[in-house]
Backbone bond lengths (Angstrom), bond angles and torsions (degrees), N, CA, C in turn:
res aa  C-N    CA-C-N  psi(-1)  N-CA   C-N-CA  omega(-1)  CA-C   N-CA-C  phi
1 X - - - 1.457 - - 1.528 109.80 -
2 X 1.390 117.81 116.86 1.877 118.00 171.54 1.654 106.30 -64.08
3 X 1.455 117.71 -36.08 1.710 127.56 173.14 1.611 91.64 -28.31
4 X 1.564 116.82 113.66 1.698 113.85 165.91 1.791 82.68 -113.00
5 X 1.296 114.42 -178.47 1.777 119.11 -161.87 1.236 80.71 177.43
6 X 1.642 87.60 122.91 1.682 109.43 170.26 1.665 105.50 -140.37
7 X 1.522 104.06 102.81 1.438 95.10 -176.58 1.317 101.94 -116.27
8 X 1.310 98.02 156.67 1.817 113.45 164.70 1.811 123.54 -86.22
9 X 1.286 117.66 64.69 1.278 115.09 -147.54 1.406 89.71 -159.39
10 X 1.276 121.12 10.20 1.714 123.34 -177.08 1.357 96.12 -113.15
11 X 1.517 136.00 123.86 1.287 122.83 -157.96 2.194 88.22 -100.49
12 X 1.232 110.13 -13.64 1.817 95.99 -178.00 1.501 100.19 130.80
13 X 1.393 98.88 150.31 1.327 139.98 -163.56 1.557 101.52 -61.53
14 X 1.708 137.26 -25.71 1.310 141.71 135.62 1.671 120.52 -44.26
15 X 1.120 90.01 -51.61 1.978 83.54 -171.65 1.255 91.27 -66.41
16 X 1.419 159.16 -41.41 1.032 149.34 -166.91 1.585 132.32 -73.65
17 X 1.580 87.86 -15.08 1.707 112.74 162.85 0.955 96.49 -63.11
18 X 1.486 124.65 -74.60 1.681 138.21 -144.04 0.889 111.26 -34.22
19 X 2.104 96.90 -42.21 1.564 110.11 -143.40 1.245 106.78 -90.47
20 X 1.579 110.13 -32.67 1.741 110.81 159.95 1.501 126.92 -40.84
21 X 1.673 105.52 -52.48 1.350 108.39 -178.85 1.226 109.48 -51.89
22 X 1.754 115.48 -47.05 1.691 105.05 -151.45 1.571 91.20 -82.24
23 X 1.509 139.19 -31.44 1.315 128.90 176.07 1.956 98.96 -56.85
24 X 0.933 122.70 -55.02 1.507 116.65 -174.80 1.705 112.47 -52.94
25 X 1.364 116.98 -32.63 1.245 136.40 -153.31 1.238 94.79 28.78
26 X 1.656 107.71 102.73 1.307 144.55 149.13 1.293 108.48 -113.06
27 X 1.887 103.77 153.31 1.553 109.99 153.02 1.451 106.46 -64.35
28 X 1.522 94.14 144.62 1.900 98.24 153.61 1.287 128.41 -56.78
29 X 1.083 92.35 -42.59 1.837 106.93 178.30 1.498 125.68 -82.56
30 X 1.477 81.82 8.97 1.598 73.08 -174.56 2.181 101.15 -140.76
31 X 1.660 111.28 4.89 1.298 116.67 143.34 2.100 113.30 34.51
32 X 0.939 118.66 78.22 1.215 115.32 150.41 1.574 122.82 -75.08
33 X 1.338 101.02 85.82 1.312 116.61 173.63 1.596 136.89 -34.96
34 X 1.419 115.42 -51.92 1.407 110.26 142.95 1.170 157.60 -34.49
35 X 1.719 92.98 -39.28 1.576 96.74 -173.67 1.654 115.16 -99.36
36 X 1.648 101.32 -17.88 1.432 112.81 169.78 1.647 100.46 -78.45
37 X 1.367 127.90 -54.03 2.039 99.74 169.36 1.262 118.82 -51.66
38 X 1.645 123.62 -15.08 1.764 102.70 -171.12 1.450 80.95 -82.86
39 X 1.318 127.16 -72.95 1.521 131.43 -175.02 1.906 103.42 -0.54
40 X 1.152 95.26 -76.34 1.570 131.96 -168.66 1.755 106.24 -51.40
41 X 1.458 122.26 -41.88 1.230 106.59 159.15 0.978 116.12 -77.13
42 X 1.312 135.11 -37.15 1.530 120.77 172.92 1.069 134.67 -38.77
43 X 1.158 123.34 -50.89 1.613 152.60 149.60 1.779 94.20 -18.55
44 X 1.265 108.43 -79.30 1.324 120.98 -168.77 1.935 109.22 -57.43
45 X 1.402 98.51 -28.32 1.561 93.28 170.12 1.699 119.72 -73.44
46 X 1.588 90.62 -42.57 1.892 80.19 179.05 1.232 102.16 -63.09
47 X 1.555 133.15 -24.46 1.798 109.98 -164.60 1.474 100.78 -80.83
48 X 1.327 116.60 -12.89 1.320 97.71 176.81 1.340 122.73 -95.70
49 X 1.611 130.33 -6.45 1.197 160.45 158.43 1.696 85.49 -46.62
50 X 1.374 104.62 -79.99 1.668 128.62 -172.45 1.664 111.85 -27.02
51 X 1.694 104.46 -26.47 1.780 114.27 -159.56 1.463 120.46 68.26
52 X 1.480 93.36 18.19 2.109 88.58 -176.80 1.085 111.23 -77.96
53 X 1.195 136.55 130.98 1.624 130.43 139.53 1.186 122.11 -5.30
54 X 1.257 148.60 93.56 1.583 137.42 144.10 1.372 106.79 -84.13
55 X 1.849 85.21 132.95 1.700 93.87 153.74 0.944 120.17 -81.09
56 X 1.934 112.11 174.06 1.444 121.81 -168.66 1.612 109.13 -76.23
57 X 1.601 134.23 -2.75 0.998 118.92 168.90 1.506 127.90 -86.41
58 X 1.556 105.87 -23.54 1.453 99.11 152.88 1.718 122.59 -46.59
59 X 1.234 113.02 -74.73 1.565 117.36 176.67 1.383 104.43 -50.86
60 X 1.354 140.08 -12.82 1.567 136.58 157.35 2.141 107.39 -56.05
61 X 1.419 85.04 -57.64 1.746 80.67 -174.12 1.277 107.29 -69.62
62 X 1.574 129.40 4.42 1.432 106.34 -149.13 1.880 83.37 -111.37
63 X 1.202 92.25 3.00 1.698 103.16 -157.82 1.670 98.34 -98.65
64 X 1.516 89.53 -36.39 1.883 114.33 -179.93 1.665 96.16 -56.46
65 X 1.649 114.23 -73.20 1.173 100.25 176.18 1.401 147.35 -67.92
66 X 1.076 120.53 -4.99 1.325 118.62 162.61 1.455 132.74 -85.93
67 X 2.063 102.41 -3.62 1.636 113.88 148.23 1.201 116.34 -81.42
68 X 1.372 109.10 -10.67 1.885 87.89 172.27 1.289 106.05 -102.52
69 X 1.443 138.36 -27.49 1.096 117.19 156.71 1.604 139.86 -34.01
70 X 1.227 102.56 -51.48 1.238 128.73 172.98 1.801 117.31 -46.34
71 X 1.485 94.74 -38.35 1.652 111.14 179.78 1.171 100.52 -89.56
72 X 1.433 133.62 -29.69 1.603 118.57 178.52 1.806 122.28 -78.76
73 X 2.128 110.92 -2.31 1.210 131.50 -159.14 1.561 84.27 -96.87
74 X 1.114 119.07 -49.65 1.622 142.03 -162.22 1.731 96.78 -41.21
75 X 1.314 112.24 107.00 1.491 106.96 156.73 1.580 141.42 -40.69
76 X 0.959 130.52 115.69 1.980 118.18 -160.50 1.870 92.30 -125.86
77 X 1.243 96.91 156.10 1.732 120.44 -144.29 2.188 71.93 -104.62
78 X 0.919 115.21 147.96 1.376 127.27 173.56 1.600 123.49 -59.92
79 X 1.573 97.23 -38.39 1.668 112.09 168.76 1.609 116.15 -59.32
80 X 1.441 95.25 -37.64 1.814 112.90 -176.54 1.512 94.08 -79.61
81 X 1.133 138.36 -49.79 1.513 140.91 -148.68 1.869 87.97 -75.51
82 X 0.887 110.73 -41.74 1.872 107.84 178.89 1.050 94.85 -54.31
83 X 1.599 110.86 -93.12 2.008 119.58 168.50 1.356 97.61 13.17
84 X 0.959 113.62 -107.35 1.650 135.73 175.83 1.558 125.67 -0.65
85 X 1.397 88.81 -76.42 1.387 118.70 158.02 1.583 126.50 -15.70
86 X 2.159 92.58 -72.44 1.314 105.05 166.49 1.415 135.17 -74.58
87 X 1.551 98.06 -22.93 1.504 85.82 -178.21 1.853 118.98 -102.99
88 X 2.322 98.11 23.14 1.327 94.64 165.63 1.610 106.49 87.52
89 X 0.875 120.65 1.17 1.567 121.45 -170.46 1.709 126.85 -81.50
90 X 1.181 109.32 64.22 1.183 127.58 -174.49 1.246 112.15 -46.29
91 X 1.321 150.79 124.41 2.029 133.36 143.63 1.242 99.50 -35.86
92 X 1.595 133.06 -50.38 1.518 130.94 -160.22 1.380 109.24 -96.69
93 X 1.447 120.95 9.20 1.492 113.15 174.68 1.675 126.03 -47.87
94 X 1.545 96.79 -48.36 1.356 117.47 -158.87 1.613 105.74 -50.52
95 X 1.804 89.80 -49.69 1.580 115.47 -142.20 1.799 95.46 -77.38
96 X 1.475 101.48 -36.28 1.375 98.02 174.65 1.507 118.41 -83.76
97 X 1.379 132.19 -13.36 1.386 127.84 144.74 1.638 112.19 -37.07
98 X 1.330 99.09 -54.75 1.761 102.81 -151.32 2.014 87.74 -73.10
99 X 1.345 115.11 -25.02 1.725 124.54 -172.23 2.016 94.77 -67.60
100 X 1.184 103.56 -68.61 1.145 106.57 -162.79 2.307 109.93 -58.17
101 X 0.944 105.21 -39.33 1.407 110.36 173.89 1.525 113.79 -65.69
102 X 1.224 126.02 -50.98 1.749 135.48 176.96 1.543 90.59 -59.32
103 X 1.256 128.05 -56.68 1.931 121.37 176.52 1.440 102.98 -52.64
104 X 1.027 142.03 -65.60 1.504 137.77 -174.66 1.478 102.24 -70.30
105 X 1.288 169.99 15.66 1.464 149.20 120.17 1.337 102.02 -75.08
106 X 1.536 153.67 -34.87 1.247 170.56 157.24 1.390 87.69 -26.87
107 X 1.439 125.95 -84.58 1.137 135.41 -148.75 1.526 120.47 -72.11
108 X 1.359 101.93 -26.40 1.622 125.47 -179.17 1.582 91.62 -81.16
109 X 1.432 132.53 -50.19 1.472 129.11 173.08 1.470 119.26 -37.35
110 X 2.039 115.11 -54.43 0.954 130.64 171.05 1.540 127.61 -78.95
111 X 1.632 101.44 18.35 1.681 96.12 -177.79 2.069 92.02 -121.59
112 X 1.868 94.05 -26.17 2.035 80.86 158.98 1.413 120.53 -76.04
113 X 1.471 123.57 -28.05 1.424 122.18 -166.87 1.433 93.64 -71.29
114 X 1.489 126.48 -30.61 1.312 130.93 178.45 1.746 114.91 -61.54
115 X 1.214 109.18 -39.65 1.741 122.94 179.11 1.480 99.00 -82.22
116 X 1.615 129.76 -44.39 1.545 103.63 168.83 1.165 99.46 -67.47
117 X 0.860 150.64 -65.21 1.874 139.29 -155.58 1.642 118.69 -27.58
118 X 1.800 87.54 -51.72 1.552 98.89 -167.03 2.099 91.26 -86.64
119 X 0.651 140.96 -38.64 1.413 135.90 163.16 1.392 106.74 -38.09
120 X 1.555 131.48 -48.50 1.138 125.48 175.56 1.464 110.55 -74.74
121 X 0.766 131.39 6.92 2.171 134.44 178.56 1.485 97.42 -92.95
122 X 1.575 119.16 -23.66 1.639 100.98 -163.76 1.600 112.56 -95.24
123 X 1.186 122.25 120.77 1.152 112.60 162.44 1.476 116.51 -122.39
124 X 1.859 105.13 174.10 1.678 119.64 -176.66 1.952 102.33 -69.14
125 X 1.514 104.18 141.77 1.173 111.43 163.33 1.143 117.72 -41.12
126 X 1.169 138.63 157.85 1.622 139.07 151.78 1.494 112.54 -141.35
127 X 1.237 130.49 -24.18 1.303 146.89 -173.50 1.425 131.86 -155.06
128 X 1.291 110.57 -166.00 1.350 103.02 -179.89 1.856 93.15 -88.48
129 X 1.954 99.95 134.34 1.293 119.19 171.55 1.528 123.56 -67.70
130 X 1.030 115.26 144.14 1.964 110.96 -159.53 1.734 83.13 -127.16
131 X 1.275 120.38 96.10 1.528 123.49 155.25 1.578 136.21 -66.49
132 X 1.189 98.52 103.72 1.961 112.06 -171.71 1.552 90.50 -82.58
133 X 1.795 86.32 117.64 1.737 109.32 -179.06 1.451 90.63 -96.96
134 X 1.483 145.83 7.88 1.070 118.99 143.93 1.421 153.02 -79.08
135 X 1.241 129.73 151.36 1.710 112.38 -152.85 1.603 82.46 -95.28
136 X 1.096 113.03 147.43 1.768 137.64 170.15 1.645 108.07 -106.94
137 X 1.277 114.26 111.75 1.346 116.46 170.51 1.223 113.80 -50.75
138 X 2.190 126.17 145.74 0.880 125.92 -155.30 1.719 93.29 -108.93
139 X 1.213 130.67 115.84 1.797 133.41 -171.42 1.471 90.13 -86.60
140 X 1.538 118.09 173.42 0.868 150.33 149.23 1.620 120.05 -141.72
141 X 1.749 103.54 145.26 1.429 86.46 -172.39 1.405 119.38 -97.03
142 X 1.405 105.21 158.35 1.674 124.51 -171.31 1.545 105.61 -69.26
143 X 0.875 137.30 110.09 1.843 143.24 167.79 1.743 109.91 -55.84
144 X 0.837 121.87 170.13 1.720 142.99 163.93 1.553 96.39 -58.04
145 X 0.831 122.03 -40.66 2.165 105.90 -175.42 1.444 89.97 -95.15
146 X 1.306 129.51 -33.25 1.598 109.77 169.91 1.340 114.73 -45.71
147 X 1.476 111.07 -62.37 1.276 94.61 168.94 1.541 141.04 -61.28
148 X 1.395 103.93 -38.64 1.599 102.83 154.93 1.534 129.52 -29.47
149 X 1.100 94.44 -59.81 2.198 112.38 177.76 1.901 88.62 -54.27
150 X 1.146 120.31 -48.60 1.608 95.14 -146.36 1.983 95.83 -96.45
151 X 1.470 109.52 -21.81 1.535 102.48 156.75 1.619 125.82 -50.48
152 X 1.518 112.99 -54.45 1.446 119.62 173.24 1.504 104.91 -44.31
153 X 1.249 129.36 -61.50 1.602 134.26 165.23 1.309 93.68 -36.74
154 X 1.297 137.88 -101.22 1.295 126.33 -169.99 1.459 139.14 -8.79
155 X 1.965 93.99 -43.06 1.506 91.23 165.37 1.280 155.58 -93.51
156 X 1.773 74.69 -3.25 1.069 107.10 -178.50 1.779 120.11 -80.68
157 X 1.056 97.98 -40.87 1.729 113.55 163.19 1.636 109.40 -56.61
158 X 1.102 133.34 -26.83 1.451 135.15 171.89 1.340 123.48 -74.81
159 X 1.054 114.29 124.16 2.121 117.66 170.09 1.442 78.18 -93.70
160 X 1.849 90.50 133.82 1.180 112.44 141.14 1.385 147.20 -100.15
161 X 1.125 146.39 120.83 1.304 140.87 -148.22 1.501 120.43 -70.47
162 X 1.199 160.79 71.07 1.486 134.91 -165.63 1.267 125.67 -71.32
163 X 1.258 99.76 108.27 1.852 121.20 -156.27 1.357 100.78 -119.97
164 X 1.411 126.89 113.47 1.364 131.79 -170.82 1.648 105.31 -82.07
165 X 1.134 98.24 -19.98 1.777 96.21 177.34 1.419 127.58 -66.40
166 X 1.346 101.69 126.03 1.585 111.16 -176.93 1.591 111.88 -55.80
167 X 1.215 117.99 120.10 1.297 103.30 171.89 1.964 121.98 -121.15
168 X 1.052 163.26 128.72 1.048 166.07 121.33 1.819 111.58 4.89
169 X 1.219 91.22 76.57 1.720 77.90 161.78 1.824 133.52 -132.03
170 X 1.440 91.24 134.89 1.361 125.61 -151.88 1.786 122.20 -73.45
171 X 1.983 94.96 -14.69 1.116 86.95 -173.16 1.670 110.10 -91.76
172 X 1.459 113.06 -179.87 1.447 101.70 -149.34 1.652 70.80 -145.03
173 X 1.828 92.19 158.78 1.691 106.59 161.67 1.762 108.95 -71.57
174 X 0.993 121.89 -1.33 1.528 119.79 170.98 1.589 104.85 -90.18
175 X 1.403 116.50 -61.17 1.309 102.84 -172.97 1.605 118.74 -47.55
176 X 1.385 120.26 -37.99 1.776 128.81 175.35 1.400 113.05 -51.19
177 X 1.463 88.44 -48.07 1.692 86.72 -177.83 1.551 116.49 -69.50
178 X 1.274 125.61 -0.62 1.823 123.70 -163.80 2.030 71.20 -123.44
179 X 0.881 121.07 -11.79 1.843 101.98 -177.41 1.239 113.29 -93.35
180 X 1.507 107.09 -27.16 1.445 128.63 -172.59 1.845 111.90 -68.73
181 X 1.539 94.35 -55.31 1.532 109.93 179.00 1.566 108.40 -68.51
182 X 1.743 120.27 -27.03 1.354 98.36 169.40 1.366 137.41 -88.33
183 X 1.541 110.51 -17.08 0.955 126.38 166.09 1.424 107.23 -52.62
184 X 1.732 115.48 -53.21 1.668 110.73 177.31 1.564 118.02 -60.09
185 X 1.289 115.19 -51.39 1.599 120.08 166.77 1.647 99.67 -36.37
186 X 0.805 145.07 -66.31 1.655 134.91 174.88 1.445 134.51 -65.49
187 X 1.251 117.74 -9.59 1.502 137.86 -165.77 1.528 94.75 -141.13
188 X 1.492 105.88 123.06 1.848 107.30 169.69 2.026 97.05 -61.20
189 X 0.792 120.51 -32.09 1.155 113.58 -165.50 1.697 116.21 -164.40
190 X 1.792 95.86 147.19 1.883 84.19 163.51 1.472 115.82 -141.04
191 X 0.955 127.19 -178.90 1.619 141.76 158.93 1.765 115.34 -24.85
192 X 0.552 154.51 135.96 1.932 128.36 141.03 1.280 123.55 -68.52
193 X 1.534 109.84 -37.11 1.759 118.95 154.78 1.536 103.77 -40.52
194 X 1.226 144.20 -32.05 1.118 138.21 -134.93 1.720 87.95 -113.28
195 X 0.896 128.57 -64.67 1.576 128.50 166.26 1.509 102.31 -8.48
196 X 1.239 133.01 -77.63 1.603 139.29 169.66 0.853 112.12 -56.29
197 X 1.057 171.91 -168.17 1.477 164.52 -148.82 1.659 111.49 78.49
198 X 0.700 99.76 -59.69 1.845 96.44 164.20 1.442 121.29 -85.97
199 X 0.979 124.18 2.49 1.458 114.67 -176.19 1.381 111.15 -119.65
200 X 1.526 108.23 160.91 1.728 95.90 -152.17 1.895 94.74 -139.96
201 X 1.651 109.20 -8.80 1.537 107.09 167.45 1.092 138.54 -129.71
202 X 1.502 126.82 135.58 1.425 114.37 -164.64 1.504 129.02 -7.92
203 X 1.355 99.63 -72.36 1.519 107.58 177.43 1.324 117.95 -44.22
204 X 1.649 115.39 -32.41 1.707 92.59 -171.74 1.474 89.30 -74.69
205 X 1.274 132.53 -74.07 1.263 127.26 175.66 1.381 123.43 -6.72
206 X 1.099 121.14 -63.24 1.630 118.19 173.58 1.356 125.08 -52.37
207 X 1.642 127.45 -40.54 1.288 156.80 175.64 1.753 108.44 -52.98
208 X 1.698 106.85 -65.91 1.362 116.88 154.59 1.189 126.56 -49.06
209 X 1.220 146.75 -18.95 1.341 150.40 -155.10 1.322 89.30 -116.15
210 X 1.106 138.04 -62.31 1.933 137.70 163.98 1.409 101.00 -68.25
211 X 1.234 124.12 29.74 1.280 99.29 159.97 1.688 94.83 -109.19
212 X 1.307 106.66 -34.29 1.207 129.89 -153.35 1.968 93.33 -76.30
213 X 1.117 113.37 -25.93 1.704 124.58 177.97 1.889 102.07 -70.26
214 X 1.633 90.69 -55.37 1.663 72.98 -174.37 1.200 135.63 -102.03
215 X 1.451 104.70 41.85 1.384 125.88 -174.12 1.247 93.76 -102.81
216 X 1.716 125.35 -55.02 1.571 136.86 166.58 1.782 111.52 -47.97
217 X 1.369 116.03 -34.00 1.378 116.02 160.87 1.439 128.25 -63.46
218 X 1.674 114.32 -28.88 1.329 105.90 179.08 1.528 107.58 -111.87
219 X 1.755 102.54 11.09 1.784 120.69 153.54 1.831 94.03 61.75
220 X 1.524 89.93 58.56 1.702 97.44 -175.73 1.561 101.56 -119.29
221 X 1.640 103.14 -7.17 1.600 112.54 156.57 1.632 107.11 -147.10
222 X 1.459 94.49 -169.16 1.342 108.97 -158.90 1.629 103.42 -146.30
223 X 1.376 119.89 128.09 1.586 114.55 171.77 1.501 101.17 -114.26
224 X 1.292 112.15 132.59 1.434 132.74 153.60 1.809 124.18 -121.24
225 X 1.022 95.46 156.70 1.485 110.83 -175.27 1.701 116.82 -146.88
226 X 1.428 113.10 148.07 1.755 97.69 -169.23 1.097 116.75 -76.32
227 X 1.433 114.34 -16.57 1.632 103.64 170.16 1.859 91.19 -174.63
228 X 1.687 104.33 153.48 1.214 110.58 -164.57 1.661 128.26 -47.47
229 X 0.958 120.39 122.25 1.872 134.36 -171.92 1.205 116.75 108.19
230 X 1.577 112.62 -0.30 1.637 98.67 -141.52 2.093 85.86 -104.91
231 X 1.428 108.93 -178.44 1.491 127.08 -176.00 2.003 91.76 -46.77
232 X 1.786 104.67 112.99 1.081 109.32 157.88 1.791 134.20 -85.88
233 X 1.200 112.70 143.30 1.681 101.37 -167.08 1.512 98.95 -130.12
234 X 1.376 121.84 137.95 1.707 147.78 -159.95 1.707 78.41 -102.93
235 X 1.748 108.10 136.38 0.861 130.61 -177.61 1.736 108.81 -125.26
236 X 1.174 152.22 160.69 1.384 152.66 -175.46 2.058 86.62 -106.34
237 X 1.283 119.58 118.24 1.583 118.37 -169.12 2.020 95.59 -105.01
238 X 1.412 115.37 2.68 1.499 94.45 179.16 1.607 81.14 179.59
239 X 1.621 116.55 151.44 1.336 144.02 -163.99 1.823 115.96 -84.87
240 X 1.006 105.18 157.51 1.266 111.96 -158.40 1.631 114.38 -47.56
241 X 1.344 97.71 -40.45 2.086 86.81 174.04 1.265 91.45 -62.50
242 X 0.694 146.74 -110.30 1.387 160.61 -133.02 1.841 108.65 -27.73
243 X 1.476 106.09 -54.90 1.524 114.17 154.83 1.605 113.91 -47.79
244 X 0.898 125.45 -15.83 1.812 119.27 -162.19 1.756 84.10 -116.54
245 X 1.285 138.35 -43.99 1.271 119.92 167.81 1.781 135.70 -70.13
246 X 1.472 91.64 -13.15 1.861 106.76 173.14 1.295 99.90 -89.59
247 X 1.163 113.26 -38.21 1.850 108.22 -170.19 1.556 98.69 -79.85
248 X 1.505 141.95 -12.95 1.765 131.46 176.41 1.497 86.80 -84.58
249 X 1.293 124.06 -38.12 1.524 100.74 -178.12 1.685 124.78 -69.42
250 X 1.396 97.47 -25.04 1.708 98.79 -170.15 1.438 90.27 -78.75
251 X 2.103 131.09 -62.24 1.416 114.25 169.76 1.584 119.45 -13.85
252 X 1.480 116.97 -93.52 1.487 118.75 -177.09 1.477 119.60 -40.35
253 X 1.456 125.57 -43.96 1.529 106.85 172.51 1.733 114.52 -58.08
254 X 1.723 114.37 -42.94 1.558 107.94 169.05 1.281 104.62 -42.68
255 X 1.153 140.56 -95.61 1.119 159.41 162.20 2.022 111.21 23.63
256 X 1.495 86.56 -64.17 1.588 103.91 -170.22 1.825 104.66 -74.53
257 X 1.599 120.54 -32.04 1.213 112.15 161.38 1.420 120.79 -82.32
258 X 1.602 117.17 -4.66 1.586 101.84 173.05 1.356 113.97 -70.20
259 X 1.671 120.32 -19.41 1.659 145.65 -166.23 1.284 100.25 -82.06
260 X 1.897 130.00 -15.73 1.671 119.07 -155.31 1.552 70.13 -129.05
């Protein structure tokens, strides 16, 4: 694929810890180092499968963990293992310092976005109040490795065929994105499993899945889910002008880098 994709929608090489741990459900403090670097290159293989841009601080942590692995493989003499011992000297000290602090500004972020939210629910009387005795499920939204976790599923659920025949294919990360938004313009909502459903080869799969990124980049949808891992659902996040004025801007910037 020539498609390279560089979005601003990857919050860092920490949130992607977190998100390992809490998909692994591990302690923090207690970090199985191995299985969060295999996790962790993987990650880094689909984005590069994907054609995304990574920055160099991803491949910094990815570089981080495989020195502490390396130090937890390292044979230690019993005299040293006391040493150690006493003076607290973890391989994983650091990493879970730097884990446990990025969770507490994270969480303090998500406990104001939580106080504007509910600040935005209150309003002035004006009339008589009409109480909806129905309960409304409570969403939370799906992140960039959410979606990651439930794409890998995706591909994983797929046989692929090995078909030596050359074939011509036509579909484009533009066409997904104008199929994607109409399908939502008609449907309050869908699946993300459901996005694939017709397609049966890597490439369309890959194409859809960045289509589906930079639609969340120009925040022309929205993924929520009821609680973390679980069935994610693509939401339409703003109305059709508004889609027809984000999409002339994303056209002309394509456009202006096909020219550089």
């Amino acid at each position: 694929m020539n498609y390279r994709c560089n979005l601003d929608i990857f919050e860092g090489p920490l949130d992607l810890l977190l998100h390992l741990i809490k998909e692994q459900k591990m302690d923090i403090y207690d970090i199985s180092i191995a299985d969060i670097t295999r996790q962790y290159l993987a990650y880094l293989d689909l984005l590069s499968e994907l054609n995304l841009e990574m920055v160099g601080e991803y491949l910094v942590v990815a570089a981080e963990l495989a020195k502490i692995k390396s130090k937890t493989l390292l044979p230690i003499q019993e005299t040293e293992e006391d040493a150690l011992t006493a003076a607290g000297e973890d391989p994983r000290a650091e990493l879970i310092r730097r884990l446990l602090e990025y969770q507490r500004y994270k969480e303090a972020a998500f406990e104001l976005r939580q106080k504007e939210y509910d600040q935005q629910q209150l309003f002035t009387r004006t009339g008589e109040v009409v109480l909806d005795s129905s309960e409304e499920e409570l969403l939370i939204e799906a992140n960039v490795f959410d979606l990651l976790t439930a794409f890998q599923k995706v591909l994983k659920e797929k046989s692929f065929k090995k078909d030596y025949e050359i074939l011509i294919t036509t579909l484009s990360i533009s066409d997904r994105i104008n199929d994607i938004l109409e399908t939502l313009n008609v449907s309050e909502s869908v699946t993300f499993d459901s996005l694939f459903t017709a397609f049966n080869t890597k490439q369309e799969l890959i194409v859809t899945f960045l289509a589906v990124l930079e639609l969340m980049r120009m925040q022309l949808i929205r993924s929520q889910q009821t609680r973390q891992f679980d069935v994610i659902r693509i939401y339409a996040a703003v109305g059709r002008e508004v889609q027809t004025e984000r999409l002339k801007e994303f056209y002309n910037t394509e456009e202006q880098d096909s020219y550089t």
